[in-house]
Structures are given as structure tokens and as C-alpha cells.
C-alpha positions in Angstrom: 0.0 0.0 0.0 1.1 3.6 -0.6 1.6 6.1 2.0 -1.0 7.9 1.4 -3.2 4.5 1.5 -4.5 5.4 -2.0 -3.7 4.9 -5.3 -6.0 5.9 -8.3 -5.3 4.4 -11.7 -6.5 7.5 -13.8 -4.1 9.0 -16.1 -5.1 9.6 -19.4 -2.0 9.8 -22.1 -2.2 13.2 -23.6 -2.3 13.2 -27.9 1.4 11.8 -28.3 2.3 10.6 -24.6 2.8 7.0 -24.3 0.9 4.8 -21.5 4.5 4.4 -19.8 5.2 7.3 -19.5 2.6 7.8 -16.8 2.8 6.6 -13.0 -0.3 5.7 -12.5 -2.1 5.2 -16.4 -5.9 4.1 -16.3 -6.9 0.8 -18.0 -7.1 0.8 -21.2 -10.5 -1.1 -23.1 -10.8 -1.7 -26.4 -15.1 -1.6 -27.1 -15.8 -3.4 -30.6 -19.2 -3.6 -32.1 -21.1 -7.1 -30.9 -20.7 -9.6 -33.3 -23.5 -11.1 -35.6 -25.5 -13.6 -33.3 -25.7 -17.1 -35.3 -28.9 -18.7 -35.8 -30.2 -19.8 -32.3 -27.3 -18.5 -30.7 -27.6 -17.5 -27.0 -28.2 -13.4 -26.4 -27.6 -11.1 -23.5 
């Protein structure tokens, strides 16, 4: 644990910053469209 007894994973790479150059860089998700559902295919 950190001194404090927080640590908050929310740095955002600025337009040409690289993900390590931060201390503390927020996850990263990659959202793609939902693929076609096959015929009788289970659905959420």
C-alpha cells in the first residue's frame, strides 16, 4: 500500500504521450461492435 493508503489508476495519455510514460495510467478497453449472433445462438 502507498503512504498515502490510495492509489488511483486515472491517467489519461495526452495526444502523443505513451501509456508508460505515466505513473499511474488508467486501463485501457478496447469496445468493438457485438458480433452477428448465429442462428439460435444464445443473447444477452
Amino acid at each position: 500500500m502507498c503512504e498515502s493508503g490510495r492509489m488511483d489508476w486515472v491517467e489519461v495519455p495526452a495526444a502523443g504521450q505513451q501509456l508508460r510514460d505515466l505513473k499511474l495510467p488508467a486501463a485501457m478497453l478496447d469496445v468493438r461492435p457485438a458480433a452477428a449472433a448465429a442462428s439460435g445462438a444464445h443473447q444477452h
